[in-house]
Wavefront OBJ file of the C-alpha trace (Angstrom):
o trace
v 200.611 41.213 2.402
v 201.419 37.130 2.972
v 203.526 36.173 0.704
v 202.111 33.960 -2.493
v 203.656 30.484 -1.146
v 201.544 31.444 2.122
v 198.354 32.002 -0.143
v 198.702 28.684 -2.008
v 199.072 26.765 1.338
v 196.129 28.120 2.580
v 194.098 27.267 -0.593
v 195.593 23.702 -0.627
v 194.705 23.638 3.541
v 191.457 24.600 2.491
v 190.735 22.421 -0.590
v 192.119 19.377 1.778
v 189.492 20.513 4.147
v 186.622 20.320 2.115
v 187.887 16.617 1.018
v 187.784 15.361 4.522
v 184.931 17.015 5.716
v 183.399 15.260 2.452
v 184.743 12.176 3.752
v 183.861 12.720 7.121
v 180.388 12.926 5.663
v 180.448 9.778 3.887
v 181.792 7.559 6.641
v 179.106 8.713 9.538
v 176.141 8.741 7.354
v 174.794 6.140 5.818
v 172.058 7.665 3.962
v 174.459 9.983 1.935
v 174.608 9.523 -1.752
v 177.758 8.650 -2.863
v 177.636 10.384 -6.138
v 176.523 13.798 -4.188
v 179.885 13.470 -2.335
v 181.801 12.768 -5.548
v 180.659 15.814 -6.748
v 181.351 17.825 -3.594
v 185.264 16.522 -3.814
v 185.374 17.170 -7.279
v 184.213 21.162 -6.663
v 186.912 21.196 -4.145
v 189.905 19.963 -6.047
v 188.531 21.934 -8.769
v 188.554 24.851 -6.640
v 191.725 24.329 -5.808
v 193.115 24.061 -9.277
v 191.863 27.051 -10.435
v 193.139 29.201 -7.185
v 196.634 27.942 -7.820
v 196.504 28.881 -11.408
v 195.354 32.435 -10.374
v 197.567 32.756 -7.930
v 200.501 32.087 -10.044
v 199.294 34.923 -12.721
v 198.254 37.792 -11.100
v 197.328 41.029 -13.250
v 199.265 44.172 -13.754
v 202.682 42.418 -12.404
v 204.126 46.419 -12.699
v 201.853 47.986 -10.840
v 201.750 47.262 -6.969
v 198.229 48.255 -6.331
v 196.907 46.106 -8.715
v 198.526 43.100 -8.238
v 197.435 43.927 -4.099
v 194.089 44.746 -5.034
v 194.301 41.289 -6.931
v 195.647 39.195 -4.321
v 192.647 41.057 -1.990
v 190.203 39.686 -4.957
v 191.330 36.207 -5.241
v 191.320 35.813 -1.077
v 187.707 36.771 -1.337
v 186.694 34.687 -3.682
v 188.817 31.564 -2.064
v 186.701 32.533 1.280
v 183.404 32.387 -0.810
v 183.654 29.483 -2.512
v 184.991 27.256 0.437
v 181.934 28.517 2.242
v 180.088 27.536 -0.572
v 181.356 24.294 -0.849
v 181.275 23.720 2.875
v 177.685 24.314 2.591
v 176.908 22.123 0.219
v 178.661 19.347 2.213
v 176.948 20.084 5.263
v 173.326 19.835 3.488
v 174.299 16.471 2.175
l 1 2 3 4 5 6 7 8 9 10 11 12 13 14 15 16 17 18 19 20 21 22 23 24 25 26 27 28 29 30 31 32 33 34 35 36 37 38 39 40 41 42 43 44 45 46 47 48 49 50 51 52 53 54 55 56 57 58 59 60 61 62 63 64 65 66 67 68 69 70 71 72 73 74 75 76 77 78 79 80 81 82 83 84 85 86 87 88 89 90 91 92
C-alpha cells in the first residue's frame, strides 16, 4: 500500500483539479453562473478537508487489516466524490 503522504498528495492533486477545471469553466463560458461555480469550488476544498482529516485518523491503528481495509475505503470514496464533483462541473 502507498504510503499516507502519497494518499494526501493525491487528494490535494485532485481537489486542485476540480478548482481549475471550475475555473476553466468560468473563464470559457460566459453563460455560467458564477454562484454555481462557487459552489462547485467550495465542494472541492471541502472535499479535500475532510479526506485529509480521514486520512490522518484511520481506524483500528493495531490491527493491519483494518487500517488497509480503511485506507481501501477512503480511496474509494476520494474516487467517487471527485467524479461526482467533476460531474457537476461539467453540467455547469
Amino acid at each position: 500500500m502507498a504510503s499516507v503522504r502519497e494518499l494526501k498528495k493525491d487528494i490535494n492533486f485532485l481537489a486542485s483539479e476540480l478548482i481549475t477545471e471550475a475555473y476553466v469553466k468560468q473563464l470559457l463560458k460566459d453563460d455560467v453562473d458564477n454562484d454555481k461555480i462557487a459552489h462547485v469550488m467550495v465542494n472541492a476544498i471541502e472535499f479535500r478537508n475532510e479526506l485529509v482529516k480521514r486520512a490522518n485518523h484511520p481506524d483500528g491503528k493495531d490491527n493491519p487489516k483494518l487500517v488497509k481495509a480503511f485506507y481501501m475505503q477512503l480511496r474509494k470514496d476520494m474516487m467517487e466524490k471527485f467524479m461526482a464533483i467533476s460531474k457537476a462541473t461539467n453540467e455547469l
